[in-house]
Structures are given as C-alpha cells and as structure tokens.
N, C-alpha and C positions, 0 to 999 in steps of 0.2 A: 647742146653745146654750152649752154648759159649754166646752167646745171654744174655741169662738168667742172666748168672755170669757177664756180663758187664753191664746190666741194674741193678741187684743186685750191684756193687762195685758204678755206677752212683748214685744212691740212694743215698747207705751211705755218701758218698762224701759231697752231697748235706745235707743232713741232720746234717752231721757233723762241714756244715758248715754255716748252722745259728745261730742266736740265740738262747740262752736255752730258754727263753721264749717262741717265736715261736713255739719250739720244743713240748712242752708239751699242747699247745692249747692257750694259751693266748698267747692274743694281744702285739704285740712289744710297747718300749714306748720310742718314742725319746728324751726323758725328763731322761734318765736314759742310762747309757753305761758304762755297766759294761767293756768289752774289752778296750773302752778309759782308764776305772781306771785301769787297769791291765797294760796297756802299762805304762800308766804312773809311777805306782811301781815302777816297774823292771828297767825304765830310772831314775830313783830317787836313788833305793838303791845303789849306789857306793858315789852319791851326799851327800846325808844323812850322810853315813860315814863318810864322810868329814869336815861335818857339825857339827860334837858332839865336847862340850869344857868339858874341867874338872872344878867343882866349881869354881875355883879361877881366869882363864882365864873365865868365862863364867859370873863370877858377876860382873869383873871387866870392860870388852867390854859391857856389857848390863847396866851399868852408863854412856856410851860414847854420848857427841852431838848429837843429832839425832836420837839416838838408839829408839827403844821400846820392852820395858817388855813384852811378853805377854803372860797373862793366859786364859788360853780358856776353862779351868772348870765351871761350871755352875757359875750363879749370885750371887748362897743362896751357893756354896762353897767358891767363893772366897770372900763375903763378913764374912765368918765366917773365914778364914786368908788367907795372901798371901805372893809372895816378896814384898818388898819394893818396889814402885815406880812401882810395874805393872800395868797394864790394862786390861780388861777382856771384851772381848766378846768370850762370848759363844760360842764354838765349834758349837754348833747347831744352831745359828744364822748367820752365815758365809754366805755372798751377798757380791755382786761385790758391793753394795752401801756403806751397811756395813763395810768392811773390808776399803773400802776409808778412811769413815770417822773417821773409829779408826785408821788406820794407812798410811795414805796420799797417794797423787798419784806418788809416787816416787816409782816403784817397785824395785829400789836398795838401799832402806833405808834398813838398820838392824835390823832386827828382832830376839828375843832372847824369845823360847818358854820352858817350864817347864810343869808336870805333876803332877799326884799324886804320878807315881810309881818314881821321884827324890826324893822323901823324906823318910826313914826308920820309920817313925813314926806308919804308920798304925791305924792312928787312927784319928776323923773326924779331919780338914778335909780333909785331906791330906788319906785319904782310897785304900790303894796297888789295882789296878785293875792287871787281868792277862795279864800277861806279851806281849802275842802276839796286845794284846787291849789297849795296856796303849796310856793314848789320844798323847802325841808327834807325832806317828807314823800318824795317819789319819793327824794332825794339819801340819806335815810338808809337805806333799803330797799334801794338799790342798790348802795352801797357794802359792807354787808351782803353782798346777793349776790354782789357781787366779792372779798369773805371778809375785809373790813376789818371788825375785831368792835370797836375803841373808835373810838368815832363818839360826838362829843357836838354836842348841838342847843343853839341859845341860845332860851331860853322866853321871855324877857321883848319888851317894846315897847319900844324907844328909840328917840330922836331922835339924827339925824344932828350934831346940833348940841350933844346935852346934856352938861353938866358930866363927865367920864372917856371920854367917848365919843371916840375917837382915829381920825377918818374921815378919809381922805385925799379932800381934790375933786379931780379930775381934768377935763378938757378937756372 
C-alpha cells in the first residue's frame, strides 16, 4: 500500500508538472510558452504600476525628443481617430522586425502607449473593451518582452473631445 501511495503521489507530481498541453494529449509547441508569459506578468506588474502617467504628465512627456506615440489598435481603428502625433502598428502585428522599424533599435527610447478603454467616449472608435482585456495590458507586457524597458501607459479616462485633448478624427 506504501508503495502504491508513492508511485500515486510520483505520478501526480509529474503530471502536475508539465505542460497543460501535454497533459490533455496534444503535442507541446515550442513556438508558444504560456509559463514564460506568466512569469513575465507577475515580474512586470509592480513595473507597469510605475509606469502609468496621468493625462497631463502623459501628453506632455509623449511630445518629448525622441519620444513615440504609440497606438496599437487596429489600422481601420486608428485610421478612423487617434492622438496627435501617434503611430500605429497593430498589436497583432508585433515582430522583432516590426517593432524595430516602427520604433528603433534603442530599447531605452520612450515609449507612450494608450487604449480604447483611456477614452470615456464608448463609441467607434475608441469602443470600452473589458477591463481585464483592455489592449495597454498585453501592449505593455510585450513590448517588455521585445526588450523595450521605458514603456509609459496613460492611467487616466478621457474624452475624445475634452479640453487638451488633441485627437485627430479621421474617416
């Protein structure tokens, strides 16, 4: 029986400790690590906290030398509006090539990212996603991962429309 319950407790161990993938019959896939993205969270959220400006420190640092806007909402979002002066590639487009040539090989250039859910408007194109999902959160984790370390988030809620707020409408 003592046997039993150590090859039993062996087992779980093991099982507990591979991948979920694995676990259920499909094939692992080195092309995906979900545990790297998870470590990577949790060494980020104190960082991140760090990292959020309020409007006015946030519009004002992201007009600085050097600086880049960046919006990472779709092409057909932020061509229909943006901030002033940002640049947009695609969250879902995000490559080491990519991300170079929109924002240079300096990964201590400044980076200043925005979402739909900074804006109060709720309406296209700026459309409230939930909260746990609002794009900042993956945008500033990733960038991170692609080893951009100044990365500033805007914390505040504004409107599209409110007094310093410098939105371009688009088509």
């Amino acid at each position: 029986m003592r046997a039993y319950l150590g090859l039993t407790g062996a087992l779980a161990l093991a099982l507990h400790s591979m991948p979920a993938a694995a676990q259920d019959g499909a094939p692992a896939n080195p092309q995906i690590d979900y545990a790297g993205f998870d470590r990577l969270v949790s060494e980020l959220a104190p960082v991140r906290e760090a990292h959020r400006l309020p409007w006015n420190e946030f519009d004002r640092a992201s007009r600085t030398d050097g600086a880049v806007l960046l919006d990472t909402r779709s092409a057909e979002a932020f061509a229909r509006g943006h901030l002033k002066g940002a640049v947009n590639l695609p969250f879902s487009d995000f490559t080491d090539e990519k991300l170079r040539h929109v924002l240079g090989d300096d990964p201590d250039r400044a980076i200043y990212i925005y979402c739909n859910n900074n804006f109060s408007d709720n309406r296209p194109p700026v459309m409230t996603k939930r909260a746990p999902l609002a794009l900042n959160i993956p945008t500033f984790i990733n960038l991170h991962g692609y080893g951009y370390r100044n990365v500033w988030e805007l914390a505040d809620v504004v409107a599209t429309d409110a007094p310093g707020v410098d939105w371009v409408a688009g088509v």
